[in-house]
C-alpha positions in Angstrom: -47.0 -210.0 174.3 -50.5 -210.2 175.3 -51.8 -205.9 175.3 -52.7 -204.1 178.4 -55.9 -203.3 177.4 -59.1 -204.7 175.7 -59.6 -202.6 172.6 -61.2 -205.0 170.2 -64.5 -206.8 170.5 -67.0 -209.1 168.3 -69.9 -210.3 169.8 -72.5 -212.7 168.0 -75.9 -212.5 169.1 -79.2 -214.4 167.6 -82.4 -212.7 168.1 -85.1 -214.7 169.4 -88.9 -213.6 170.2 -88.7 -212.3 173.3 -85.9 -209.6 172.4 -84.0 -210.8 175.8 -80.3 -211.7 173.8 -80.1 -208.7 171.5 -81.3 -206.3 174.8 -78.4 -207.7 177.0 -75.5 -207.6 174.1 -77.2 -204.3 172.9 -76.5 -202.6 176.4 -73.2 -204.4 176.8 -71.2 -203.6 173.5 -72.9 -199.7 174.1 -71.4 -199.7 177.7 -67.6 -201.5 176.4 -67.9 -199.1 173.6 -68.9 -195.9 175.4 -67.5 -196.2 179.4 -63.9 -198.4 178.2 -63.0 -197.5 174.7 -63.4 -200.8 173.1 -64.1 -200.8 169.4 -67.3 -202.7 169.8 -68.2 -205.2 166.3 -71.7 -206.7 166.7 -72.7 -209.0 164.8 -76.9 -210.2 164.5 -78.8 -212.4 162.6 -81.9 -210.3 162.5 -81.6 -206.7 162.3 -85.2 -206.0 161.5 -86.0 -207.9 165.2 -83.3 -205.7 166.5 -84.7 -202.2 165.4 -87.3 -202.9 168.1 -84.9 -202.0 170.4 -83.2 -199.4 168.5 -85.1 -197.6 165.8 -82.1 -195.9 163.6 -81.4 -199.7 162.2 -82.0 -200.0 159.1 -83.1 -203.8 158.2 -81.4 -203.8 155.0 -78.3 -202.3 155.8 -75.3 -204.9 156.3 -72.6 -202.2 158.3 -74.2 -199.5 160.5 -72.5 -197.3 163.1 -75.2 -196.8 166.0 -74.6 -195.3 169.7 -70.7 -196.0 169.1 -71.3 -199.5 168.0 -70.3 -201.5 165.0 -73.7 -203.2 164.0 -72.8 -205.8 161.2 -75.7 -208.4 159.5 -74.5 -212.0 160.4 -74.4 -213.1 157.0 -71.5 -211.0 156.2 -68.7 -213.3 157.4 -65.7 -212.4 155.0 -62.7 -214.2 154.2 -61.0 -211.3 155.2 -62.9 -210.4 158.4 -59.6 -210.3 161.1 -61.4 -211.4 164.4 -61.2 -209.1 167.4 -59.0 -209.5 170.4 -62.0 -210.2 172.7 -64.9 -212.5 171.1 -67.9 -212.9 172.9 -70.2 -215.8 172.2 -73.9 -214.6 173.5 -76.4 -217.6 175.1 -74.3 -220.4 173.4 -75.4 -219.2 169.6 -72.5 -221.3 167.7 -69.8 -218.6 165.9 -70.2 -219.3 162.2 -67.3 -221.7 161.1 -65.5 -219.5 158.7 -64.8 -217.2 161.7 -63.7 -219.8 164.4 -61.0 -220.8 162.1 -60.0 -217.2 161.9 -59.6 -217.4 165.4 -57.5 -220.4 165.5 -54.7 -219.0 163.1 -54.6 -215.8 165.1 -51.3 -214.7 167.2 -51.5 -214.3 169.8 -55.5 -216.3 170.1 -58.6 -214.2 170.7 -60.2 -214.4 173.9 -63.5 -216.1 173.5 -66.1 -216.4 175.8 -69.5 -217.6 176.1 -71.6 -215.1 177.4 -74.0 -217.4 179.6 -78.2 -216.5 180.8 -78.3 -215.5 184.4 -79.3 -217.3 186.8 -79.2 -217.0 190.7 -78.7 -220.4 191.5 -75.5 -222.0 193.6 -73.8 -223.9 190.9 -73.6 -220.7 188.9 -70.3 -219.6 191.3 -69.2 -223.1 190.2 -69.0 -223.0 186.1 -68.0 -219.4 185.9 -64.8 -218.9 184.6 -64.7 -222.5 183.4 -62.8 -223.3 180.1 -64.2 -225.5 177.2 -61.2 -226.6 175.1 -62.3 -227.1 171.2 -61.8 -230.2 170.4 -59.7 -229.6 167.0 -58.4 -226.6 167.0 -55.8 -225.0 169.4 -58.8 -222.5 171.2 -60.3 -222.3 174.6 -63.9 -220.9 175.5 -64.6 -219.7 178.7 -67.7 -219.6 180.4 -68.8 -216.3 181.9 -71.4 -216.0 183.9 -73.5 -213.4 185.0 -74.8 -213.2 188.7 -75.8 -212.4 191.8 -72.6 -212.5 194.2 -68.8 -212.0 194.0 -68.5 -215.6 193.1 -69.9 -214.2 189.3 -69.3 -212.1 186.5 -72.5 -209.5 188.3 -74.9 -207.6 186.5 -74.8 -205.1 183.8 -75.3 -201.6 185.3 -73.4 -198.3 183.5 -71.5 -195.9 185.7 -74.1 -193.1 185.5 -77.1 -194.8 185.9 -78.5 -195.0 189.3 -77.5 -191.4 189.6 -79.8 -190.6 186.8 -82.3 -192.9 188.4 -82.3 -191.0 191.4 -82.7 -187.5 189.9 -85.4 -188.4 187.6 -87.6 -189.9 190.3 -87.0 -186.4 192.3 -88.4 -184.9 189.2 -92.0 -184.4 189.1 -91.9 -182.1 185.9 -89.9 -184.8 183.9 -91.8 -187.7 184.9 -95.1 -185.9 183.7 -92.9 -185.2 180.3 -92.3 -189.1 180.1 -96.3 -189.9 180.8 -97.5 -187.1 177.8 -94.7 -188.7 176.0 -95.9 -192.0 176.0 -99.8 -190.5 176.0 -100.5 -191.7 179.4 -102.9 -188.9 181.1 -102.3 -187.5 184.8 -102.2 -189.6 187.8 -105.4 -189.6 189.7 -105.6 -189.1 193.3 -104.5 -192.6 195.1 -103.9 -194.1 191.8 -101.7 -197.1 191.8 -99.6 -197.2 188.4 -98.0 -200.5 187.3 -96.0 -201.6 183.7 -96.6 -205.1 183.2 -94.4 -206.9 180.7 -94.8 -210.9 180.8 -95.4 -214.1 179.0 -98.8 -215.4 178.3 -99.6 -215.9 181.8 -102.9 -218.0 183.4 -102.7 -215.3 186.5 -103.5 -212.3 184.1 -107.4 -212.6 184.0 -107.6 -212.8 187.8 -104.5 -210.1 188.4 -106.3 -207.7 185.8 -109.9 -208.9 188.0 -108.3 -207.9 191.2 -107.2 -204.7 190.1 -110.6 -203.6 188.1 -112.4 -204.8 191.9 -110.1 -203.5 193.8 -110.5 -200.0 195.9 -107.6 -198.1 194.1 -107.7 -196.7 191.0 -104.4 -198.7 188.6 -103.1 -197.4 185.5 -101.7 -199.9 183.8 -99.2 -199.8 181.0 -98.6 -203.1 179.1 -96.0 -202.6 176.2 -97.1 -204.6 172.8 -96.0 -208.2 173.0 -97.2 -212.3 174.0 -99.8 -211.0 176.8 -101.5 -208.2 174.6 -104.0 -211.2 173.0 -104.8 -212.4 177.0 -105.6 -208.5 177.8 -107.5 -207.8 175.0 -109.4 -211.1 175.9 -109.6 -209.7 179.6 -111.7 -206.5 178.0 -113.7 -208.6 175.7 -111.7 -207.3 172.8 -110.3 -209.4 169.8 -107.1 -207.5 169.5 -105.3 -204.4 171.2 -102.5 -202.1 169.6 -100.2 -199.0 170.9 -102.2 -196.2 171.7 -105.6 -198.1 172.9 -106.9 -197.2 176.2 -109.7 -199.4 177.8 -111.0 -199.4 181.7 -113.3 -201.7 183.6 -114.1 -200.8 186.8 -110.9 -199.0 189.2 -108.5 -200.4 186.1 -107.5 -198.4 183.5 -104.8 -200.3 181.1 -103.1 -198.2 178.0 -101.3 -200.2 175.5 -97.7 -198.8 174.5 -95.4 -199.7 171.8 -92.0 -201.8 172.3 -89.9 -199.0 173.3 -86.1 -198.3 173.4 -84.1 -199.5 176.2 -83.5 -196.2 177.6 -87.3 -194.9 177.8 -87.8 -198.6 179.7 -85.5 -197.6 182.6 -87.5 -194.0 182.8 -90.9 -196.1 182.6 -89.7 -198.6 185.4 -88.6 -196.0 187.2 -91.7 -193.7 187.2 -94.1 -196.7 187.9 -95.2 -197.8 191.8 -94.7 -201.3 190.7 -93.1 -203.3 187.7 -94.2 -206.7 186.4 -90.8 -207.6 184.3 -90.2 -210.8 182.1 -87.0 -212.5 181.4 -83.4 -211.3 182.2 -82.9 -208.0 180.8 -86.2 -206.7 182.0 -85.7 -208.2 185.4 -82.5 -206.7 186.2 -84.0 -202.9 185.3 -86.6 -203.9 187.5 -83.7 -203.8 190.5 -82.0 -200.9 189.1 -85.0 -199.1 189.5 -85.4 -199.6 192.8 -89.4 -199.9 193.1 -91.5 -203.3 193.8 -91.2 -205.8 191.0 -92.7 -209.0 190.2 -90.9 -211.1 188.2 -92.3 -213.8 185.1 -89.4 -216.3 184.4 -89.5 -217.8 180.8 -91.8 -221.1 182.1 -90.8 -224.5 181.4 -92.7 -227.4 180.9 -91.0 -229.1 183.5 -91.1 -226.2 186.5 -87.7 -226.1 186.3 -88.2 -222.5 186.3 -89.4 -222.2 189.5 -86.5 -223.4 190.9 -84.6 -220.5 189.4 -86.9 -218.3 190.8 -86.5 -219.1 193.8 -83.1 -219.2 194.0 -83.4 -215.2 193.2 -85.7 -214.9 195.6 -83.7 -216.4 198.3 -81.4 -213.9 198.0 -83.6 -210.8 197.1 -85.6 -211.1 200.2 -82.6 -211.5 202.7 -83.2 -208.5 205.3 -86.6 -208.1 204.6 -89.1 -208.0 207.5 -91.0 -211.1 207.4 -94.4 -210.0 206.9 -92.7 -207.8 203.5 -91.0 -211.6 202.8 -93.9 -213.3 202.5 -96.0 -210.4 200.5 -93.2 -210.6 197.7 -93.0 -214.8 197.9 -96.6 -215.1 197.7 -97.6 -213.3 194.3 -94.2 -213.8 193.0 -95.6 -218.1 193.6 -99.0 -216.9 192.2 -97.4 -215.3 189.1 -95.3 -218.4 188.0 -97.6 -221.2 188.6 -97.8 -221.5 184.5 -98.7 -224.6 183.7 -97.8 -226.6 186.7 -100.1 -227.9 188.8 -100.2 -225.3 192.0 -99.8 -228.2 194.7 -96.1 -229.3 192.9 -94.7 -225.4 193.3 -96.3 -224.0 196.3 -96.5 -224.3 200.0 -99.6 -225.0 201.7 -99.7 -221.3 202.9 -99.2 -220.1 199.9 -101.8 -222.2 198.1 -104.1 -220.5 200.3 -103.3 -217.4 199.7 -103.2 -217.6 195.8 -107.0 -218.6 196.2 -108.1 -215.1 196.5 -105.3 -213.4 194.2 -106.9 -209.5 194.9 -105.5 -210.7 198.8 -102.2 -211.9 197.4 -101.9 -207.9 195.9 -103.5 -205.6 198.4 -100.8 -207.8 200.5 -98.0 -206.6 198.6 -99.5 -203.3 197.9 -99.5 -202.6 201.7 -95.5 -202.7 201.8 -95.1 -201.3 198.6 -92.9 -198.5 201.1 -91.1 -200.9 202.4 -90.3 -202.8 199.4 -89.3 -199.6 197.9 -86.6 -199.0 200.6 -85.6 -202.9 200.6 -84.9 -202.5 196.4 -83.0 -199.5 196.5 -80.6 -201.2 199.2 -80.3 -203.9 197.6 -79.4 -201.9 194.4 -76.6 -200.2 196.0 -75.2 -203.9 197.6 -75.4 -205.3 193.5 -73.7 -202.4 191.9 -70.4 -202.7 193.2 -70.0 -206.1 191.2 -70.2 -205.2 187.8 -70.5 -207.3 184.7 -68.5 -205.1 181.9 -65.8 -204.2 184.0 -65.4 -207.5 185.3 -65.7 -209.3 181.9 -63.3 -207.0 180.6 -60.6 -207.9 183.7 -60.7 -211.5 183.1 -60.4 -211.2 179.2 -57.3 -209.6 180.5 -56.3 -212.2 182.9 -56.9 -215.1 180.4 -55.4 -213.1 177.5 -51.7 -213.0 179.5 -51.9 -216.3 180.7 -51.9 -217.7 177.5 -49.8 -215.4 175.9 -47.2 -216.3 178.4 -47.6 -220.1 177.9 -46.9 -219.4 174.4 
């Protein structure tokens, strides 16, 4: 008999440069351990990557209890490792062999899922939920994937958070204790104040132009990573580390190390405007309920800007149309990349993104508005939610196949 609850998990994740798999598993097996009780096993390939996000790792220790989780070194596959009842597979990594035929002489069978990227497109609603039989052994994998609509597995929120979202920005004294924190000075009168966490992007010298011409004084905080070398370039600098501070004109930019997930979400929240990269970043951005701009990881054939705009589609659904058009056009401008303009953008917006200090004082104007609009749609994500709903169709799979056997 199949139990009534998921109480076991093992989920495989690979770092990769850009920290976006290890900070989407991190918060999941954190929120199955802490909000539903499940004995959370994580297993990474790079834990000296992973203390990035989460500076009590120690590199060289195989087994480590952190925040409730089990955090085990990939190389540590046993013979006598039992897998858990729920195995999840992150961004298609490949579960080392040894353990997969664990799994397969396990009664009754594991649920195993492959935790997919998000994506906003229409065939999502289509593939989630699939199953993948393995061709030798007597196992099924199941797609999951995460999403914008009912038709997904939603978006990884915990139960507590827009709560604290909310009283933190009502909080004047503790955003001023996250700013000395972080060894940002005061906000000056007017002052615009923006994070900006991207790729290498071509838009940065003319973004960082607009806002060192611009009328407004911007702070803005970049946190160590792939753009530092193009804003250090910007300032006529060779390199930039944590800590530096450099201006030009009405711009101001302080450099801040890669911080933990949870000082993020207080960063995103305190800041007029958020430039995010990825997945993980992105959905905080929406959580956080102020403008955001987001940089999809570019491809080389602009497939990316497909997916972009698929989010866009639906992010910008009940907005006025003047507020429509603000976000579409430096959202375009932003993720040109490496494809020529005239293949990604309209003729309107090609004619915008000529002048890209119009493109921001345009979005700047219904930064209000924009406000308001995230927020809203915040509140119209978080009731589909991704652990609770993995977590009910582990359960769902678990029984049917129990009962078959």
């Amino acid at each position: 008999m199949y139990p009534q609850k998921i109480i076991s998990c093992d989920m495989f994740c690979m770092v990769v440069d850009n920290y976006g798999d290890i900070g989407v598993c991190w918060r999941l097996a954190r929120q199955l351990a802490s909000e539903h009780g499940v004995s959370v096993r994580l297993w990474v390939d790079d834990l000296a990557s992973f203390r990035k996000l989460c500076p009590e790792i120690v590199p060289t220790q195989p087994i480590q209890q952190r925040h409730g989780v089990e955090i085990r070194h990939w190389g540590l596959i046993l013979a006598e490792i039992v897998p858990a009842q729920l195995v999840i597979e992150a961004f298609a990594c490949e579960l080392p062999e040894r353990y997969v035929l664990a799994m397969a002489g396990q009664l009754p069978k594991p649920v195993w899922l492959n935790l997919e990227y998000l994506s906003a497109e229409d065939w999502v609603a289509g593939c989630h939920g699939l199953p993948s039989p393995h061709p030798r052994l007597p196992l099924i994998k199941y797609f999951f994937f995460p999403g914008f609509t009912g038709a997904t597995g939603g978006l990884l929120l915990e139960n507590d958070l827009l709560a604290r979202r909310d009283a933190f920005q009502d909080d004047l004294v503790v955003q001023e204790k996250l700013w000395q924190s972080l060894g940002v000075s005061a906000r000056q009168t007017g002052e615009v104040r923006v994070s900006l966490f991207c790729y290498e992007n071509l838009a940065v010298s003319a973004l960082l132009t607009a806002w060192a011409e611009g009328r407004l004084p911007v702070t803005c905080l970049v946190p160590e990573g792939r753009v530092l070398s193009q804003v250090a370039a910007f300032f006529g600098r060779t390199k930039l580390v944590a800590g530096d501070v450099v201006q030009q004109g009405s711009l101001r930019v302080h450099i801040l190390p890669l911080v933990e997930q949870e000082k993020y979400d207080s960063l995103l929240w305190a800041c007029d405007c958020n430039f995010v990269r990825g997945e993980d970043s992105c959905v905080r951005a929406q959580w956080a309920g102020k403008p955001f701009v987001w940089h999809i990881y570019p491809q080389h054939d602009g497939v990316h800007v497909k997916k972009m705009r698929a989010l866009l589609e639906l992010y910008c659904c009940g907005l006025e149309p003047e507020g429509k058009h603000a976000v579409r056009a430096l959202w375009e401008l932003w993720n040109a990349g490496e494809v020529a303009a005239q293949d990604i953008m309209t003729s309107t917006e090609q004619a915008a993104s000529a002048n890209p200090g119009q493109v921001w004082n345009d979005f700047l104007i219904h930064q209000s508005m924009l406000s308001r609009h995230t927020k809203l749609w915040a509140r119209q994500l978080a009731g589909n939610n991704l652990a609770l709903n993995l977590l009910d169709f582990s359960l769902k799979v678990g029984r049917i196949a129990s009962f078959k056997i």
